[in-house]
C-alpha positions as CSV (number, residue, x, y, z in Angstrom):
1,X,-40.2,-71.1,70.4
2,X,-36.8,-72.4,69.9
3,X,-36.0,-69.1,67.8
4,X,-37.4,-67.1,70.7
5,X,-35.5,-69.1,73.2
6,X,-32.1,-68.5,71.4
7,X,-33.0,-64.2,71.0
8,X,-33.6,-64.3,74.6
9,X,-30.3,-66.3,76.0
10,X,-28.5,-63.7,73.1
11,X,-30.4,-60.8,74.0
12,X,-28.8,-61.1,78.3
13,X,-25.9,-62.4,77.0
14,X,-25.5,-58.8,75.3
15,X,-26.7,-57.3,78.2
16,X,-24.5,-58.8,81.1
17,X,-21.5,-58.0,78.9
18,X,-22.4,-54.6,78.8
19,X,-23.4,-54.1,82.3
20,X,-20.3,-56.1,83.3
21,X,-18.1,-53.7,81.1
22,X,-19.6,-50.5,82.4
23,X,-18.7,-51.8,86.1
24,X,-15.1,-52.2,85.0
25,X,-14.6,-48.9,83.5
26,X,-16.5,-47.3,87.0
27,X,-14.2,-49.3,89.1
28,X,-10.5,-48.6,87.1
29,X,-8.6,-45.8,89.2
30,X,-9.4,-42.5,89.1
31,X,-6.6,-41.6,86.1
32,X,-8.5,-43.7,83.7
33,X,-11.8,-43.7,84.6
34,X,-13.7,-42.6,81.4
35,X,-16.2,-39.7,81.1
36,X,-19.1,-41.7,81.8
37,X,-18.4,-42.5,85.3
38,X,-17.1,-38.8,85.3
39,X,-20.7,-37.1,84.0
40,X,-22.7,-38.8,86.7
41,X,-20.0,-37.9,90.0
42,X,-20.2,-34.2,88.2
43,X,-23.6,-34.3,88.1
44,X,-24.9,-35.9,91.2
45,X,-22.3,-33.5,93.3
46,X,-24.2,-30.3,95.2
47,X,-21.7,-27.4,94.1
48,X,-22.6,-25.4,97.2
49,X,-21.9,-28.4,99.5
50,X,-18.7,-29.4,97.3
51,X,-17.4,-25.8,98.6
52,X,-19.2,-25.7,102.2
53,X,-21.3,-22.8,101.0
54,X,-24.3,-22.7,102.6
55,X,-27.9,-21.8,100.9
56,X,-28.3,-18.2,102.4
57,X,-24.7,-17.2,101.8
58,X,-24.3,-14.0,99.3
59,X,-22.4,-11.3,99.5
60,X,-25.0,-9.0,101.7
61,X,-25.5,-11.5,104.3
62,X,-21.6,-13.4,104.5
63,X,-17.9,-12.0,104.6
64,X,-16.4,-15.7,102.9
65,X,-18.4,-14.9,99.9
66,X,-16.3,-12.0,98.6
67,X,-13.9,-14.3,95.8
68,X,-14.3,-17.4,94.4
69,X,-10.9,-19.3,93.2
70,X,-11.2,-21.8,90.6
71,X,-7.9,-23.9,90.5
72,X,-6.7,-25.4,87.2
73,X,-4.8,-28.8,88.2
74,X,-4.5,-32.2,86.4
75,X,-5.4,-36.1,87.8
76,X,-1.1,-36.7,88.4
77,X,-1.2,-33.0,90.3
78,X,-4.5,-34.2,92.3
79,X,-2.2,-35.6,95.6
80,X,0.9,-33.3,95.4
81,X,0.2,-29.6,94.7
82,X,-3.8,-29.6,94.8
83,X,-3.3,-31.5,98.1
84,X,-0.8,-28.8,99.6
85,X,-2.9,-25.6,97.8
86,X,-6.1,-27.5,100.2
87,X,-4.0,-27.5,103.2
88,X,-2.2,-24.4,103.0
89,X,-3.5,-20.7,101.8
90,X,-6.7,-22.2,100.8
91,X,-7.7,-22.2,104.1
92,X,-7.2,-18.4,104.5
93,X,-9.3,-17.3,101.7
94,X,-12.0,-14.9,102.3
95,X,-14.2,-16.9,99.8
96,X,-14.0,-20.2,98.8
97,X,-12.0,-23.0,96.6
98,X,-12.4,-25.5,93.8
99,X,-10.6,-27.6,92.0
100,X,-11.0,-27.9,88.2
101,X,-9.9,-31.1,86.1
102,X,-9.9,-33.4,83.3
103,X,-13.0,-35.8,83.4
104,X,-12.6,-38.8,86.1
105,X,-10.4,-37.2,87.8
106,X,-11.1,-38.6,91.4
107,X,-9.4,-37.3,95.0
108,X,-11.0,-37.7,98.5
109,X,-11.5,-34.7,101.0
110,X,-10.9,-32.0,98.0
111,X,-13.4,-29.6,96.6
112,X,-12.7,-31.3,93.3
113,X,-15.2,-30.9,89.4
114,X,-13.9,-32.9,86.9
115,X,-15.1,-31.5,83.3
116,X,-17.3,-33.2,81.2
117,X,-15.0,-33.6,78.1
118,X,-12.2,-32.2,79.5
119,X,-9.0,-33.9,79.3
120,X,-5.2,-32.7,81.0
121,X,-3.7,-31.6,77.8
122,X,-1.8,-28.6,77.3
123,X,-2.6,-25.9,76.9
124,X,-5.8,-26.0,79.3
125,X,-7.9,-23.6,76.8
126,X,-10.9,-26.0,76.7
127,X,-10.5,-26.4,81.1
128,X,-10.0,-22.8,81.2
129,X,-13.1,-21.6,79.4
130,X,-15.2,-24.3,80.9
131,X,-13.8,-24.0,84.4
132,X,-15.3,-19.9,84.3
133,X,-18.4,-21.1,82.6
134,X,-19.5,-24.0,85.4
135,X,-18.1,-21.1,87.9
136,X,-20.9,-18.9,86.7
137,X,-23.2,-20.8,86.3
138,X,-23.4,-22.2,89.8
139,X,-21.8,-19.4,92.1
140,X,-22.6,-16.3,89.4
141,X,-25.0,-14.1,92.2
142,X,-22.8,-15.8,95.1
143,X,-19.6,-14.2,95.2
144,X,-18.2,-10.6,94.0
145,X,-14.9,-11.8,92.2
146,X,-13.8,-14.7,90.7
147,X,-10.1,-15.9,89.9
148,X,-9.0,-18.0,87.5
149,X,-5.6,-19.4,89.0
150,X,-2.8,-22.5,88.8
151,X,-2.1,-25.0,91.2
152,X,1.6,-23.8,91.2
153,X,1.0,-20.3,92.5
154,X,0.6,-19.5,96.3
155,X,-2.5,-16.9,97.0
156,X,-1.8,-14.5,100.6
157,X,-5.4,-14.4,101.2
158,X,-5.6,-11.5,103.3
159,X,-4.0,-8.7,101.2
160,X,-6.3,-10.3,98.1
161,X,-8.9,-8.7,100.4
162,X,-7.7,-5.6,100.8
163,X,-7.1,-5.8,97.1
164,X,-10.3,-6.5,95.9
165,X,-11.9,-4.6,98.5
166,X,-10.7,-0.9,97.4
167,X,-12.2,-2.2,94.2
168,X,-15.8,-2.0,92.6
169,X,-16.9,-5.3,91.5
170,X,-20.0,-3.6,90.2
171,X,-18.3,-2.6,87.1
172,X,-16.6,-5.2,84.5
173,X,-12.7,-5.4,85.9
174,X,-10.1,-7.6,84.2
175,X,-7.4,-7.6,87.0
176,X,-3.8,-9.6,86.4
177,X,-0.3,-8.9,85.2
178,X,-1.0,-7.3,81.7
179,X,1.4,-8.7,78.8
180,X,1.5,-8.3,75.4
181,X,4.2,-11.2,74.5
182,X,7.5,-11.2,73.1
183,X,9.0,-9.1,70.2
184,X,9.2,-12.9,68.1
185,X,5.4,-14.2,69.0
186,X,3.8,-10.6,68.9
187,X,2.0,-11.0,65.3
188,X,1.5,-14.4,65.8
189,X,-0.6,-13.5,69.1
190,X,-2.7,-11.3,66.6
191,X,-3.3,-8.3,69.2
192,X,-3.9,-4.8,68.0
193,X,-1.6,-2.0,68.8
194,X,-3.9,-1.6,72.0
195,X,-4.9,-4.6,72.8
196,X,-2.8,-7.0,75.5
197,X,-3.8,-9.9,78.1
198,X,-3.2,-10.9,81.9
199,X,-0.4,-13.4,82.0
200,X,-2.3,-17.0,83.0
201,X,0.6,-17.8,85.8
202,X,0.2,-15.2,88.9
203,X,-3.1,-15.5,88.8
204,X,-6.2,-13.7,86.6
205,X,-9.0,-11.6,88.6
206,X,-12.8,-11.3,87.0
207,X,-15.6,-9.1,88.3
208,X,-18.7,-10.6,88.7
209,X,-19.8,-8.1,86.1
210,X,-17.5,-9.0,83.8
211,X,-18.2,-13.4,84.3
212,X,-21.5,-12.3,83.6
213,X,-20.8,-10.7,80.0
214,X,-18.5,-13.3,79.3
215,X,-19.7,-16.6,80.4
216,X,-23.0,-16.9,78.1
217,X,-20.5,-16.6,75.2
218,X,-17.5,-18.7,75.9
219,X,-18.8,-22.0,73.6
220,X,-18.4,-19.0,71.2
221,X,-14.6,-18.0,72.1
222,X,-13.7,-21.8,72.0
223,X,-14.6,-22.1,68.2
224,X,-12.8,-19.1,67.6
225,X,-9.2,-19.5,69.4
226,X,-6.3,-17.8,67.2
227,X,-3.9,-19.1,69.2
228,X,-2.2,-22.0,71.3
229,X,-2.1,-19.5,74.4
230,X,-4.8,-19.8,77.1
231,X,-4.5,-16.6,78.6
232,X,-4.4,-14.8,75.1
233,X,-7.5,-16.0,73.8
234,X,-9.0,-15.6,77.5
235,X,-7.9,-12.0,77.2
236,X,-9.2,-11.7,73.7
237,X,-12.9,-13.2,74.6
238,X,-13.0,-10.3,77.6
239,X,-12.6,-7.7,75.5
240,X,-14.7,-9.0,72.5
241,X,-17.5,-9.8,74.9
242,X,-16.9,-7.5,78.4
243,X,-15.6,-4.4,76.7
244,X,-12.4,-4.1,78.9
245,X,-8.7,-5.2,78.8
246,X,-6.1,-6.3,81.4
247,X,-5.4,-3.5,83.6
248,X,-2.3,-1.2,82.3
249,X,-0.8,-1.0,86.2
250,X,2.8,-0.3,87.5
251,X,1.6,-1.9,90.8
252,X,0.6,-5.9,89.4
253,X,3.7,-6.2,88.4
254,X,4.8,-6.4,92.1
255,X,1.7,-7.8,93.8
256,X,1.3,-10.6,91.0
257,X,4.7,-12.0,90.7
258,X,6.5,-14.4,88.6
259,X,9.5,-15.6,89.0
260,X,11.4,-16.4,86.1
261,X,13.9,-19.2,87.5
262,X,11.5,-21.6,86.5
263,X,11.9,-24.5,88.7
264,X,14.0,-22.6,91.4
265,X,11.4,-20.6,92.0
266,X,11.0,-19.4,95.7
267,X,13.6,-22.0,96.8
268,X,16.0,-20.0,98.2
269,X,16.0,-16.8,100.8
270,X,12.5,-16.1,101.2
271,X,13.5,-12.6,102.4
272,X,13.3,-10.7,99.8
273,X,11.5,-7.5,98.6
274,X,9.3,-8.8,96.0
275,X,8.3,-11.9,98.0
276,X,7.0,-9.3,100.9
277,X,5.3,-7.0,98.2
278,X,3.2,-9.5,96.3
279,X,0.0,-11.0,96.4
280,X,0.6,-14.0,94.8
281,X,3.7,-15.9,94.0
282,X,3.9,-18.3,90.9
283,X,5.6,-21.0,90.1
284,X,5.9,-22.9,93.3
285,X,7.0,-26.1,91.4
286,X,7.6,-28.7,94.4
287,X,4.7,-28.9,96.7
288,X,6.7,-29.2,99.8
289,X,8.0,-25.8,98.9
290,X,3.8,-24.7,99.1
291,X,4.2,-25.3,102.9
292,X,7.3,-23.5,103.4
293,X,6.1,-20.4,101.9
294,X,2.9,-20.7,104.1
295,X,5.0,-21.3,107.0
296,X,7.1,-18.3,106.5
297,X,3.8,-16.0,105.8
298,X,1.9,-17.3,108.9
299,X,5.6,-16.3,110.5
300,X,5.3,-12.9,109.3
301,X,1.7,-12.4,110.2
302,X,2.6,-13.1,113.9
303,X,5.5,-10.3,113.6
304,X,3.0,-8.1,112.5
305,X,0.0,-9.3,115.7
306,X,3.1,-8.4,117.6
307,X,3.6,-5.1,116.3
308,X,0.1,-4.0,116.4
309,X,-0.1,-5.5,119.9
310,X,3.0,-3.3,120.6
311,X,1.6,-0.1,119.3
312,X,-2.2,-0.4,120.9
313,X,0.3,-0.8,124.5
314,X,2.0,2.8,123.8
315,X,-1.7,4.0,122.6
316,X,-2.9,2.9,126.3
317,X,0.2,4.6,128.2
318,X,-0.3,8.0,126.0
319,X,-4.1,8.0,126.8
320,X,-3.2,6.9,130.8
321,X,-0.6,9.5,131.4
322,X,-2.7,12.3,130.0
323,X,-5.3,11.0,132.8
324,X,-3.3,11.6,135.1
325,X,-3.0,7.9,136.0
326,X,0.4,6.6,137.7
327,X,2.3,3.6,136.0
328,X,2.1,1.2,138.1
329,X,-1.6,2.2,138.3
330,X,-2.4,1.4,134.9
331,X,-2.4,-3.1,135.3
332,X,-5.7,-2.4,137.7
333,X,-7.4,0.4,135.9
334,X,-10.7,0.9,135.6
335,X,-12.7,2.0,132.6
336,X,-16.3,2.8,133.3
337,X,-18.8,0.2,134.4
338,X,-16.3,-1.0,136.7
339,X,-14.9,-2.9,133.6
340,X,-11.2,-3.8,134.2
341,X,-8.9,-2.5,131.2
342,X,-6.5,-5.4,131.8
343,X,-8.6,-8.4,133.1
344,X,-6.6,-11.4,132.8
345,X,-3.4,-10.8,135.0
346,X,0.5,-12.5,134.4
347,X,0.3,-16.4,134.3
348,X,-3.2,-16.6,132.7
349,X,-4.1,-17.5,129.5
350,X,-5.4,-14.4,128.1
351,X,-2.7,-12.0,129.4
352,X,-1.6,-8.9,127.2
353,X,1.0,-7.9,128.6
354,X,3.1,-5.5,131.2
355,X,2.1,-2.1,129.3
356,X,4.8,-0.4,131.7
357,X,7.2,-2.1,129.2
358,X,5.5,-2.8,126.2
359,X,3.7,1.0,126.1
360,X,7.2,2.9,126.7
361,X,7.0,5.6,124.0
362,X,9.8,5.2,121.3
363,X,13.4,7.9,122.5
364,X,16.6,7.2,122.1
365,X,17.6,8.8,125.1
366,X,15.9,6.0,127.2
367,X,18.5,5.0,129.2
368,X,20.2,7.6,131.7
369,X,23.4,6.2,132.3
370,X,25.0,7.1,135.8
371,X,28.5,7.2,135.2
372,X,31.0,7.3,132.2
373,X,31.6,3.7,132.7
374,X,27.7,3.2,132.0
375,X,27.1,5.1,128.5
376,X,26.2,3.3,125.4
377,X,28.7,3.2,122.5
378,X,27.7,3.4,119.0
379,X,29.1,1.3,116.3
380,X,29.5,2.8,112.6
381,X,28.6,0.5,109.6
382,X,29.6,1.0,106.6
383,X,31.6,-1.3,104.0
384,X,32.9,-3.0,107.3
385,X,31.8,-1.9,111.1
386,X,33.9,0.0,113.4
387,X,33.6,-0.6,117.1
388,X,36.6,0.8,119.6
389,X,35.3,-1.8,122.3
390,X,36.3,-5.0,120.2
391,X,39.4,-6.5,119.8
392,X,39.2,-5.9,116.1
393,X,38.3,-2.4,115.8
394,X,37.4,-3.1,111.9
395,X,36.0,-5.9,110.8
396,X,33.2,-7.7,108.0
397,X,29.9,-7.1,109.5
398,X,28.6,-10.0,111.0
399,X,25.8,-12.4,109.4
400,X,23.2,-11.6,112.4
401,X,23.9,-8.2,112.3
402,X,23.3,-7.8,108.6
403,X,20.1,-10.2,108.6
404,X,19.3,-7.4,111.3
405,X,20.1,-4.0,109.2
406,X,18.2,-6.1,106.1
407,X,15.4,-6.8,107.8
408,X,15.2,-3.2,109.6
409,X,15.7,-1.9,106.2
410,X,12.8,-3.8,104.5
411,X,10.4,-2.9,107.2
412,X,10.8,0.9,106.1
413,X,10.4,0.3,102.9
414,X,7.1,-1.2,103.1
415,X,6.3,1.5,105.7
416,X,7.2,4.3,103.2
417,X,5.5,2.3,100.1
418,X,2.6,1.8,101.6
419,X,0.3,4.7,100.1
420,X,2.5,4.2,96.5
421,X,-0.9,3.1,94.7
422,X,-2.6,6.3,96.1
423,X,0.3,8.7,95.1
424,X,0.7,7.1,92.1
425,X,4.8,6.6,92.9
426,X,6.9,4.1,94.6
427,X,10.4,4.2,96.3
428,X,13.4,1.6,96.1
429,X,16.0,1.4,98.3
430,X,19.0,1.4,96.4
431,X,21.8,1.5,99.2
432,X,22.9,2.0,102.7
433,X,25.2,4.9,102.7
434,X,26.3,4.4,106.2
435,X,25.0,3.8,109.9
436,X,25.0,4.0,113.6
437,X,23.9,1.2,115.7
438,X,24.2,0.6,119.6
439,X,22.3,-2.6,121.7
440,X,20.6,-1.0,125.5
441,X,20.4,-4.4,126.8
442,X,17.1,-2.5,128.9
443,X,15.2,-1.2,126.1
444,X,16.4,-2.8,122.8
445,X,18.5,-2.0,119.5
446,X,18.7,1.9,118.4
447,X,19.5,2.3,114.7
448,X,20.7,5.9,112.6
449,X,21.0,5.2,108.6
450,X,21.8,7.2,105.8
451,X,19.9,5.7,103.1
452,X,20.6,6.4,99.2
453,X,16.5,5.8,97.7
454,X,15.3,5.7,94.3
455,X,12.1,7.6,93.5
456,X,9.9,6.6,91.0
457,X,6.5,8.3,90.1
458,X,4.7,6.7,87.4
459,X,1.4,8.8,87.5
460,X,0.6,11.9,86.2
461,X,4.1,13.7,84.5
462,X,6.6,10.4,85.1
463,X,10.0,11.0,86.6
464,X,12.9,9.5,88.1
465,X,15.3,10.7,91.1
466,X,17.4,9.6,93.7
467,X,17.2,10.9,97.1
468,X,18.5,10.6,100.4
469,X,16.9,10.3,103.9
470,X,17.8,9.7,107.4
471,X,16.3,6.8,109.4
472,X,16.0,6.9,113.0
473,X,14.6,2.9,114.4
474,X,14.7,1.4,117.6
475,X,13.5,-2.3,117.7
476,X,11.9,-2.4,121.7
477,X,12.7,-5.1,123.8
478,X,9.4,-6.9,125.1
479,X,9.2,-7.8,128.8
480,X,9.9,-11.5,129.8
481,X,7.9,-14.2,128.4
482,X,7.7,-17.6,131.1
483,X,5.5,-20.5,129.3
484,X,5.0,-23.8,131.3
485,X,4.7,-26.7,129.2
486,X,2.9,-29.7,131.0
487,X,5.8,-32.9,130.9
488,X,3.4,-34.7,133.7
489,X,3.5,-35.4,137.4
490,X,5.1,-37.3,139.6
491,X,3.1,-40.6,140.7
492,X,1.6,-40.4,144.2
493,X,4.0,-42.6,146.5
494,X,1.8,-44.4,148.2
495,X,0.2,-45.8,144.6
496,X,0.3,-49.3,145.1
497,X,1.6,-50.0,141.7
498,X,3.8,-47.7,142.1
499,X,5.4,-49.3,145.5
500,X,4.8,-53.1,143.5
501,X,6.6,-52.2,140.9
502,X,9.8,-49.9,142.9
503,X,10.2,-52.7,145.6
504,X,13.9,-53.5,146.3
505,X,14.9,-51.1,143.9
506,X,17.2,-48.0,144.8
507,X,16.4,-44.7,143.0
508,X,19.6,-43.6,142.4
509,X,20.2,-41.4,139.3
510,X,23.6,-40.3,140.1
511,X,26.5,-42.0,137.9
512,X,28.7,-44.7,139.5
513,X,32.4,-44.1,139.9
514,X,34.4,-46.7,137.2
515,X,36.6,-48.4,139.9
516,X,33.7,-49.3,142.4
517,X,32.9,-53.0,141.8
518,X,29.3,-54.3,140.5
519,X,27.3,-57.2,142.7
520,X,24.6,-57.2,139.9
521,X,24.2,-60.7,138.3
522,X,26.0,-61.8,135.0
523,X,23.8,-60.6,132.5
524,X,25.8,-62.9,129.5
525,X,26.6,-66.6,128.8
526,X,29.7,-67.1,127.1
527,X,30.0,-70.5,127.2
528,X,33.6,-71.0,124.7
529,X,35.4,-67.8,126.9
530,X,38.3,-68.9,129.4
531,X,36.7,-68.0,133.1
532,X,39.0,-65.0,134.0
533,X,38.6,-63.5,130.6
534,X,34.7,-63.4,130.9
535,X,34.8,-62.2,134.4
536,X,37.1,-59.2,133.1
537,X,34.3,-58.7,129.7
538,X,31.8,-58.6,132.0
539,X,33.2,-56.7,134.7
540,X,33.7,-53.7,132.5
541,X,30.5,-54.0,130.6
542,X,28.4,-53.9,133.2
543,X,30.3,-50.5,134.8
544,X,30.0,-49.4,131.5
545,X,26.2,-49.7,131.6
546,X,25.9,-48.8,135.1
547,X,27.5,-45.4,134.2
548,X,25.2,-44.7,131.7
549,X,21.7,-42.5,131.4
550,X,18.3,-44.7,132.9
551,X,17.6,-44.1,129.5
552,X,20.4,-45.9,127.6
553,X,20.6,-48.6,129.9
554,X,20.1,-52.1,128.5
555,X,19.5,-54.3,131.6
556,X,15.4,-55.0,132.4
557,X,16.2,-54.9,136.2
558,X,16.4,-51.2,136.9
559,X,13.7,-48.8,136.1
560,X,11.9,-49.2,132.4
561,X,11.4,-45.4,132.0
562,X,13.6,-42.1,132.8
563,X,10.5,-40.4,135.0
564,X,10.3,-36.3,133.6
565,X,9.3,-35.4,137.0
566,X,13.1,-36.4,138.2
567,X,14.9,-34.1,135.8
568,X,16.5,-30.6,137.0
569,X,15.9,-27.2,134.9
570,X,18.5,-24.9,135.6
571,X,17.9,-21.3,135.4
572,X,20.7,-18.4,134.1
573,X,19.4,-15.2,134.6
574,X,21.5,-11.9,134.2
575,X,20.6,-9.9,137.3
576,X,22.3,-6.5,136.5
577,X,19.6,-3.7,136.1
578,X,17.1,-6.3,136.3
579,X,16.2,-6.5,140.3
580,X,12.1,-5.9,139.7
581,X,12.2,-8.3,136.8
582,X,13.9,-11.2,138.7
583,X,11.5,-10.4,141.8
584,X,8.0,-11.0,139.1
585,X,9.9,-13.8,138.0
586,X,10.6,-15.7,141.4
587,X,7.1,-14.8,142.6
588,X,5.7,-16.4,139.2
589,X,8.0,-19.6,139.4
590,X,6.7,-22.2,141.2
591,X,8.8,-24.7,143.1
């Protein structure tokens, strides 16, 4: 009995310690909780309610089911870049988002798996292979392309669609930046002479075909790695295993950049021709530089609302004049069934616009001046601009100016290279040979350049010329824009409160003169201070704080709060050639 006594006490003593030490290792934080912790979060997570995707969403029956991103990201990355991929071009995905790291990796409010086995060593060839593997296995018949991507590269999730759109996901594709490595590290890669791989970094695209020849094998391609180099042995495994390589393309090595300053990356002018061109931008090192890029994309996607807005206006005015209907005739027009074509008029939420300004056809003869003293001049760029109406007939071109002719320039580029993958060629602009340019304070900017263009074709018999075309722009002026922001009412006079709390006080906002005398009370004891040298201290600071802002005032007897109501808005309006504008705008303004 004794003996059984002893082997019971012994037996929970074993047990509480263990159960005791399994609580401990659950309860550590996140970066050193062990795998078993991690196995039963993995495993007791719904993957289709991790990602918001509901039951009946596929690809026939939902348009956010067309890629699925996998993110690659470690436990110390979790709250910095992860966070700001989540909050930033994540949202704008046509598809949806997961995060992919070592096992007990923990981070509230993000799609997050943390791998079985996995830890945040580098290289991620074990994270990798696994991350495509779980993708497959759970979202495999749910989506129609999967991409295997960083958590330092920014994604612009509408051209990905029109990507992987004009593409058949039917067939195995390999999509990325192909690369074949250095001249030093080429036989160590141990690629054939036609073999290569899609650079890890910008980001790596998978047909659902292909996953599905390559998943059921990739315990397979982890026992047999040649390398150190993730996106090699990835690269090998899809050919082995899909039968296709990374695409040989002229065009991925635009759309899917890297940028080789390292940590520099995208920290500077964001303005530039390959930021514009590509698809997805890697490395963006420093989060906080995630939201800036986002920022300046969500920027560019209202320049281009704007510009389709613009063009749909002039479509309206082409198809109203050949109807025969009058200008000012067009803001009540009626299509059939007595629908209006412009229902919401100026001042309510939903208005489109005047399309008597913004529908005015593009001409550079616009404006009809009426006398000598009324015609336009234009100004010649060149090295330097040239302008007979300025005191300094030749001078450096101006910063505005040039962020003008820069940005005027890159808009026609990306006009012109816009079929490039179709015609198998793309132009470069190599330089501006010279200019016009003249301001119509009416209509807008007019522009004549003389560009020198590089021509490239890389399809078919490959050649390389330069040419030179003639660019004739004009950047329209839209019609005035009046927004009314609500900065509250006034209070009702007869508010009690209101009356209570204003008694015996003056509302008097004007500042008081310096040399008129104060009655108010002595606000300041100064008990060791001769009597005529506190009367002078105090004297002059209370002027002082009489002549001050409500605002800035110190003393608790005037009026705690500068009211918004009280404040004047002053208008300056130039009235030349404006007389109908200045009559919409007073019958707009309220008084």
């Amino acid at each position: 009995m004794r003996r059984s006594r002893w082997a019971n006490a012994a037996a929970g003593l074993v047990a509480g310690l263990v159960l005791g030490l399994l609580l401990k290792l659950c309860l550590r934080p996140p970066h050193a909780a062990p795998s078993v912790c991690a196995r039963a979060t993995a495993s007791e997570s719904d993957p289709l309610e991790l990602v918001g995707l509901a039951a009946d969403e596929k690809p026939a029956t939902s348009n956010r089911t067309l890629v699925f991103v996998g993110v690659m990201t470690a436990a110390q990355y979790l709250e910095t870049r992860a966070r700001a991929v989540h909050e930033t071009w994540a949202r704008e995905l046509p598809g949806r988002l997961a995060f992919f790291s070592s096992a007990g990796s923990r981070a509230a409010g993000l799609p997050l798996v943390p791998l079985r086995g996995v830890d945040d060593s580098y290289p991620p060839q074990k994270k990798s292979f696994l991350m495509l593997l779980y993708m497959y296995e759970h979202f495999g018949e749910r989506f129609e392309w999967f991409m295997r991507a960083d958590d330092d590269v920014y994604v612009r999730g509408e051209r990905l669609a029109d990507l992987l759109r004009s593409v058949d996901s039917r067939k195995p594709q390999f999509i990325g930046q192909a690369g074949r490595g250095t001249g030093a590290e080429r036989d160590a890669l141990a690629l054939d002479y036609n073999e290569n791989f899609c650079m890890g970094g910008p980001g790596v695209l998978l047909s659902r075909e292909t996953l599905r020849r390559v998943a059921p094998h990739v315990r397979y391609c982890l026992k047999h790695l040649y390398t150190t180099h993730e996106d090699v042995e990835l690269g090998r495994c899809v050919a082995k295993f899909a039968g296709v390589s990374c695409t040989w393309s002229y065009d991925m090595q635009t759309i899917l950049h890297h940028n080789g300053s390292g940590n520099a990356a995208y920290t500077s002018r964001l303005k530039r021709r390959e930021v514009h061109r590509a698809i997805t931008l890697h490395p963006v090192k420093d989060h906080r530089h995630m939201y800036r890029l986002h920022s300046y994309f969500k920027n560019l996607r209202i320049q281009e609302l704007r510009e389709e807005s613009i063009d749909l206006h002039r479509d309206i005015a082409a198809s109203m004049k050949e109807l025969s209907v009058a200008t000012e005739e067009v803001a009540d027009y009626k299509l059939p069934g007595d629908v209006l074509l412009f229902p919401a008029k100026i001042g309510q939420p939903d208005y489109l616009g005047d399309n008597s300004v913004l529908g005015a056809s593009l001409n550079l003869n616009r404006y009809r001046p009426e006398s000598v003293e009324d015609i336009l001049t234009w100004d010649f760029i060149s090295k330097s601009i040239y302008s007979y109406t300025h005191s300094n007939p030749k001078r450096k071109i101006e910063t505005p100016l040039k962020e003008a002719v820069d940005d005027v320039i890159r808009e026609i580029m990306e006009l012109i290279n816009a079929p490039s993958r179709q015609r198998g060629r793309v132009i470069d602009f190599n330089e501006l040979l010279y200019g016009y340019t003249r301001l119509d304070p009416l209509h807008g900017a007019d522009y004549v350049l003389d560009l020198l263009l590089k021509y490239r074709r890389y399809r078919g018999r490959k050649m390389t010329t330069a040419v030179r075309r003639h660019a004739y722009l004009q950047q329209s002026f839209t019609g005035m824009e009046i927004r009314e922001l609500p900065m509250g009412e006034p209070p009702p006079a007869e508010d009690p409160e209101i009356l209570e709390g204003n008694a015996g006080k003056q509302k008097n906002y004007d500042y008081e003169d310096f040399d008129e005398s104060s009655q108010q009370q002595s606000f300041l004891d100064f008990k060791k201070i001769n009597i005529p040298i506190k009367e002078a201290l105090e004297s002059s600071l209370m002027k002082l704080n009489n002549n001050l802002p409500k605002a800035l005032r110190w003393s608790d007897s005037d009026f705690k709060e500068y009211p918004v109501h009280d404040r004047v808005i002053k208008f300056i309006l130039p009235l030349a050639g404006r007389q109908e504008i200045f009559a919409r705008f007073m019958k707009t303004t309220r008084t």
